[in-house]
N, C-alpha and C positions, 0 to 999 in steps of 0.2 A: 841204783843211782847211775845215770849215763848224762852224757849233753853230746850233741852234735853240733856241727858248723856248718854250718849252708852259705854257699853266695852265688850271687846271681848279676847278672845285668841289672844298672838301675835306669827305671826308666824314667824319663823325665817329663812322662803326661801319664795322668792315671788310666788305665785299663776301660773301655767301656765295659758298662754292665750285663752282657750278654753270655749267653751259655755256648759253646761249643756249636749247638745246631743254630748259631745266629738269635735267638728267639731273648726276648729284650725278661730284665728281671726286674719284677715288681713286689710292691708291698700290697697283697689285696686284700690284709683286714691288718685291726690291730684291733689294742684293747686292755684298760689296766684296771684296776681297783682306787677305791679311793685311797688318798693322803690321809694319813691320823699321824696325832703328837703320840709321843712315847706313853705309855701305858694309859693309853685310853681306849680306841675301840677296838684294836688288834692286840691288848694287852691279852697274855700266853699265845696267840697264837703263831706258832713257826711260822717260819718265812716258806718252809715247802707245802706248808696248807696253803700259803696266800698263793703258791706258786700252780696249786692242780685247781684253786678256785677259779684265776683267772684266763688260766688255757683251755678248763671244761667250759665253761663259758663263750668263751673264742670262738671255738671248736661248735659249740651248738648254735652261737648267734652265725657264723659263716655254713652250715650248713655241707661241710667239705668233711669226706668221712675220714675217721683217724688212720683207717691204714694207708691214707694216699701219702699219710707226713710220711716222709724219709728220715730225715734227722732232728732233733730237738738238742740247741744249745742255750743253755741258760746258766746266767752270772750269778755270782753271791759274793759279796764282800765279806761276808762274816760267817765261814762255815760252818756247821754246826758239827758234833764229831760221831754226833748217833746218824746222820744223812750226810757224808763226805760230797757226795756226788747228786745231787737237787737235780739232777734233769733225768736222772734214770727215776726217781722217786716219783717225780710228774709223772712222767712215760706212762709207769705203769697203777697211777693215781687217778688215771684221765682215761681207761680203756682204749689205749695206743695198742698197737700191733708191739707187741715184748720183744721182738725182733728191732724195734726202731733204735737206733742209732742215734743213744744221748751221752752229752758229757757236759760240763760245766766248766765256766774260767772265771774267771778274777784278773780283776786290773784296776781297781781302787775304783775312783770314781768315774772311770773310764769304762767298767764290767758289760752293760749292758751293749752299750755301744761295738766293741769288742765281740760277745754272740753275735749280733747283728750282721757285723765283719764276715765272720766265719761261716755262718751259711751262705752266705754271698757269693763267700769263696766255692764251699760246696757246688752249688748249684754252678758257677763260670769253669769250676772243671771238671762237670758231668757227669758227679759220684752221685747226688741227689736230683729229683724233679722238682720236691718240694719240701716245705722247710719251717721249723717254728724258733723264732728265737726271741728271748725275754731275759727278762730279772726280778728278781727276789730277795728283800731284806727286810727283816727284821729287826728295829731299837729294842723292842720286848721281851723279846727271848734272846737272849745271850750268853757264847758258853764263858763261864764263869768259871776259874780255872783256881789254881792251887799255885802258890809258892815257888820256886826252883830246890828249895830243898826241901820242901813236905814232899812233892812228888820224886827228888832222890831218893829218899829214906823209902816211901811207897814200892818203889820199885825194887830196893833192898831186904824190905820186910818182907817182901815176895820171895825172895830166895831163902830168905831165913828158912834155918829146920826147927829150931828150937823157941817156945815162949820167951826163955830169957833172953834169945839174941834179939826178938823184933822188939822185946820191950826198952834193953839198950838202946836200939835204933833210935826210939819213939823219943827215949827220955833226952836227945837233944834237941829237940824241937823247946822254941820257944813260942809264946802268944802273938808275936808279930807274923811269925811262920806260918801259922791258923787262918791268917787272913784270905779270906776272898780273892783274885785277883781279876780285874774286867779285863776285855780283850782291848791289846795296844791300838790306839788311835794314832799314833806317833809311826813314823818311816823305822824299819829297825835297822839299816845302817848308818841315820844321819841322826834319828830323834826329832826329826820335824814332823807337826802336826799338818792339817791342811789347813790349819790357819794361819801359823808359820810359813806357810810358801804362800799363801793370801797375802801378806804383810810383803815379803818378798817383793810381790810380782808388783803391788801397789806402790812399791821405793821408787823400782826400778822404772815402771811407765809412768810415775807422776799422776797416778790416781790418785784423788784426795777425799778428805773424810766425807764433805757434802754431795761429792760426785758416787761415790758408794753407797750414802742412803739415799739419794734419788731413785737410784740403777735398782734398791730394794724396796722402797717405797712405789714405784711404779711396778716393778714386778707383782708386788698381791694386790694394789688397785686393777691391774690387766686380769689376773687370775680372776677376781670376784666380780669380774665385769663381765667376764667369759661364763662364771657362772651362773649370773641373773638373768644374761642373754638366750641362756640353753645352747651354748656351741659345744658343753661338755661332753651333754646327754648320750650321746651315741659313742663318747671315745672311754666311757666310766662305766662301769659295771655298777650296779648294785650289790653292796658285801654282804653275808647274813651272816651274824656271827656268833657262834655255841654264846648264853645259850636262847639266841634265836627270840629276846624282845625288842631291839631293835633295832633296824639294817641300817647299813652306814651308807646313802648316799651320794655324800659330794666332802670334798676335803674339809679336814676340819681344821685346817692348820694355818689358814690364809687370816692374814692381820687386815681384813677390808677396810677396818674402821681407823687406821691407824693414820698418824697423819708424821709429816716429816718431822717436825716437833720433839715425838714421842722417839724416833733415831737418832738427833742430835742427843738426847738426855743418857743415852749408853755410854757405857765406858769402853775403850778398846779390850777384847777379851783376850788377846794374844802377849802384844809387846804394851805390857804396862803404863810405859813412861813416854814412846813416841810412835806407840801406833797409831794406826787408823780401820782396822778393821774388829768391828761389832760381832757378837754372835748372830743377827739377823742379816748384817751384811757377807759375810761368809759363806751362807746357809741361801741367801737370799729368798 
């Protein structure tokens, strides 16, 4: 466990985006999978499958061979604890050069954008030429965790030498202990949700209820306009998904049909009594 402290000059105009030898940095492909609701069309599948689906993909639609990448950073909000590290798991998912230089961050819903940062960085301080950066989550699969004292005792009954001492152990457990526990959605030093700082930021700037389901009411009218249009077509992959009857190609999560009407009848899913944001307005 270490931390260091860095400071620097702050500047007061952002950096352009160029590398060391002048030469301007660009984005010359991208490329993502379809949107699905929770346990539907990527029900089991990891977040690092959907992660080597949509970079071998990348990778063959741009036709740029894997060992020109230099580094691979890719996000995860919800780790999983068998794949700590999702960008070395692509790496070497994707027939990359095993030498490529991956690691992964987190930054809530900020994650992907973050990667993106980051080779950025790479490439303006002339560690990399070039560069893949993404993200990957999974509502599906989830680690799904144990108690704070199932897993003491766990770690005790580990040391135990003898039957009698871990069955001791055991016999303090009680049936609430046994429970399941999902991964916290909530800040863990404040206990705010992102709906909780949704409700917040809507006090504070005087956002109101009907100004929020407009903002999300427009939002999947534009989505499913974009998709009747074919503007998607070439930014969406086609997903094939074990076991392979039928491919998912366009989101399936977009409310088209929905009409403002149908967000007025919500109830605020955060602050009870005087909120104003919805689970679709949230989510938008």
């Amino acid at each position: 466990m270490f931390a260091k402290f860095l400071q620097g000059n702050v500047m007061s105009q952002a950096l352009p985006l160029i590398t060391r030898q002048g030469d301007r940095i660009a984005i010359v492909s991208g490329l993502r999978t379809p949107f699905a609701r929770q346990a539907t069309a990527f029900h089991g599948i990891p977040a690092v499958d959907l992660g080597k689906m949509v970079v071998g993909e990348m990778l063959a639609r741009s036709e740029i061979p894997p060992d020109v990448i230099e580094q691979l950073v890719f996000g995860q909000v919800v780790q999983m604890p068998e794949a700590p590290n999702i960008a070395r798991e692509i790496v070497l998912g994707t027939g990359m050069n095993v030498h490529t230089d991956a690691y992964s961050v987190s930054r809530a819903c900020a994650t992907s954008f973050q990667a993106v940062a980051n080779v950025a960085e790479s490439l303006m301080a002339g560690t990399i030429r070039a560069g893949i950066a993404g993200g990957a989550d999974s509502s599906s699969v989830l680690p799904i965790g144990v108690s704070k004292k199932l897993a003491r005792i766990l770690v005790d009954a580990n040391k135990a030498r003898t039957a009698g001492q871990k069955l001791k152990l055991f016999s303090r457990l009680r049936l609430r202990d046994l429970m399941p526990v999902p991964p916290a959605v909530a800040e863990y030093s404040t206990g705010l949700r992102m709906g909780d700082t949704a409700e917040q930021m809507a006090k504070t700037y005087g956002i109101t209820r009907e100004q929020q389901d407009a903002l999300a009411h427009r939002s999947h009218q534009l989505a499913a306009k974009a998709w009747s249009e074919g503007k998607l077509n070439d930014e969406v992959m086609t997903a094939y998904i074990p076991p392979y009857r039928e491919p998912l190609v366009e989101d399936n999560n977009i409310r088209g049909t929905s009409t403002l009407a149908d967000y007025a009848r919500l109830r605020p899913a955060f602050d009870r009594k005087h909120g104003t944001v919805t689970a679709p307005t949230v989510l938008r």
